[in-house]
C-alpha positions in Angstrom: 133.6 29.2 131.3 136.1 30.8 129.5 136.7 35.1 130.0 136.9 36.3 126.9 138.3 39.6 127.9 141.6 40.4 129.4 142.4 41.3 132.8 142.9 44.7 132.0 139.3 45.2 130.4 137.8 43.0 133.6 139.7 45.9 136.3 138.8 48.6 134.3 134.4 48.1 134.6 134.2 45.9 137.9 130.4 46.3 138.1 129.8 44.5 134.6 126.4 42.2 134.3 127.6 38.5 135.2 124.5 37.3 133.0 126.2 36.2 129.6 124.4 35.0 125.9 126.7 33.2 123.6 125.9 36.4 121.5 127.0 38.6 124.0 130.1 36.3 124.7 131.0 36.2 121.4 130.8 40.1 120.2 132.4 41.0 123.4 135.4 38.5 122.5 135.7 40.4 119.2 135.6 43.9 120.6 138.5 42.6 123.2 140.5 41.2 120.1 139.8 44.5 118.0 141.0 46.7 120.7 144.2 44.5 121.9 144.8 44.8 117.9 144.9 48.6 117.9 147.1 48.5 120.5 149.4 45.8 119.0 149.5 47.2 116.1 150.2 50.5 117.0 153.2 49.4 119.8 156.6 49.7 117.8 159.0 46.6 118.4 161.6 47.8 121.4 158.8 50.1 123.1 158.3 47.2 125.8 161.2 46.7 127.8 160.1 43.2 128.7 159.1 41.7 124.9 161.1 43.9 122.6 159.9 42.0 120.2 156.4 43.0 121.0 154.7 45.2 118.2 155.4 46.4 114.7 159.0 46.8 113.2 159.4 50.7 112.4 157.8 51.3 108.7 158.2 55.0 108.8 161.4 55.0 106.0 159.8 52.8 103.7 156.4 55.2 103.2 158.5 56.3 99.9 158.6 52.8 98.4 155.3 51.9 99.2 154.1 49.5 96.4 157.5 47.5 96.8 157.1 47.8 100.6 153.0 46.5 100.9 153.9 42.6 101.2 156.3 43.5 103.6 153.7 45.3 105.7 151.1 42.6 105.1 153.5 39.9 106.3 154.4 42.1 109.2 151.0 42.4 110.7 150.4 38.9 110.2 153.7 37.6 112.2 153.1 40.2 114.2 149.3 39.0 115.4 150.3 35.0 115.1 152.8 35.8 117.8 151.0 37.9 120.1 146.9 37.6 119.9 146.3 34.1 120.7 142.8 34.3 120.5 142.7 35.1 116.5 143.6 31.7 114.3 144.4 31.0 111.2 144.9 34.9 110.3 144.8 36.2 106.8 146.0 39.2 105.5 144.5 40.9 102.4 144.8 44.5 100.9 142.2 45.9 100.1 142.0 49.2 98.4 142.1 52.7 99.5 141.0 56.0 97.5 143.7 57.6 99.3 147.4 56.5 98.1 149.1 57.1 101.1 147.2 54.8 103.2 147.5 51.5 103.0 144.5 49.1 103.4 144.3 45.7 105.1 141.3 43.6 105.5 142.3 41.3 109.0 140.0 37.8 109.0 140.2 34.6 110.9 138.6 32.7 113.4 138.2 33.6 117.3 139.4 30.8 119.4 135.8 29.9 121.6 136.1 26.0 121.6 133.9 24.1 119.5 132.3 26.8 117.8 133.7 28.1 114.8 133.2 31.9 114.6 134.5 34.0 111.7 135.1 37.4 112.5 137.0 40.9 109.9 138.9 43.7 111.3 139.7 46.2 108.6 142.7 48.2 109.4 144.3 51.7 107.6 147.9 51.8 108.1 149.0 55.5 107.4 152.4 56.6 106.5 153.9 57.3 109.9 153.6 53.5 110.7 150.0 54.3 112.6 147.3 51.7 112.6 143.7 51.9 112.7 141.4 49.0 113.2 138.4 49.4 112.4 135.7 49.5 115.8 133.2 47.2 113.4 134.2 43.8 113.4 132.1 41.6 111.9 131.4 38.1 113.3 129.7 35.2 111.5 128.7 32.1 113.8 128.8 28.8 111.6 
């Protein structure tokens, strides 16, 4: 059987319930990709010595051209999850909108890599001005 968290998530609660649903499995696999995403996301390319190319390029000078600058952004965090979440698949970035105009709004959607089963899962994510990301702690799954 396949761990669907990382090791990380496995050292920090020892003591968790070995008894597993494919439910369980499978929301626990999206919370694991939703929170490696916030991290991701937030990690600025040439803040990890060993992958500099790990994380986001800096977006902080372009919050004045941000119209011009949103496909940039959007193909960004797309590259940027291909590359480094291998348990997302066939990613698609939308924008969605926002109410407020200095945030910028991305839906995240694709498919969680569990095998066989095709599971559908959405992580919406604010990307404010100072290049900060926010994904959302909802994601919603959808078993097919």
């Amino acid at each position: 059987m396949r761990c669907n968290t990382t090791l990380f998530e496995r050292l920090a609660d020892p003591e968790r319930v070995a008894r597993r649903t494919i439910r369980k499995d499978t929301q626990e696999l999206a919370d694991s990709v939703m929170h490696h995403l916030q991290k991701l996301l937030n990690t600025r390319q040439g803040h990890v010595p060993i992958r500099p190319d790990y994380g986001m390029p800096d977006f902080t000078d372009c919050a004045e051209s941000l119209p011009a600058t949103m496909d940039k952004v959007r193909r960004a965090i797309k590259d940027c999850i291909e590359s480094f979440e291998p348990r997302l698949r066939q990613v698609r970035i939308t924008h969605l909108p926002s109410e407020d105009t200095l945030l910028l709004h991305f839906g995240i959607s694709g498919q969680l890599a569990t095998g066989r089963q095709k599971i559908s899962t959405f992580f919406s994510t604010r990307v404010a001005p100072t290049g900060s990301a926010e994904v959302d702690s909802r994601a919603e799954v959808n078993e097919s």
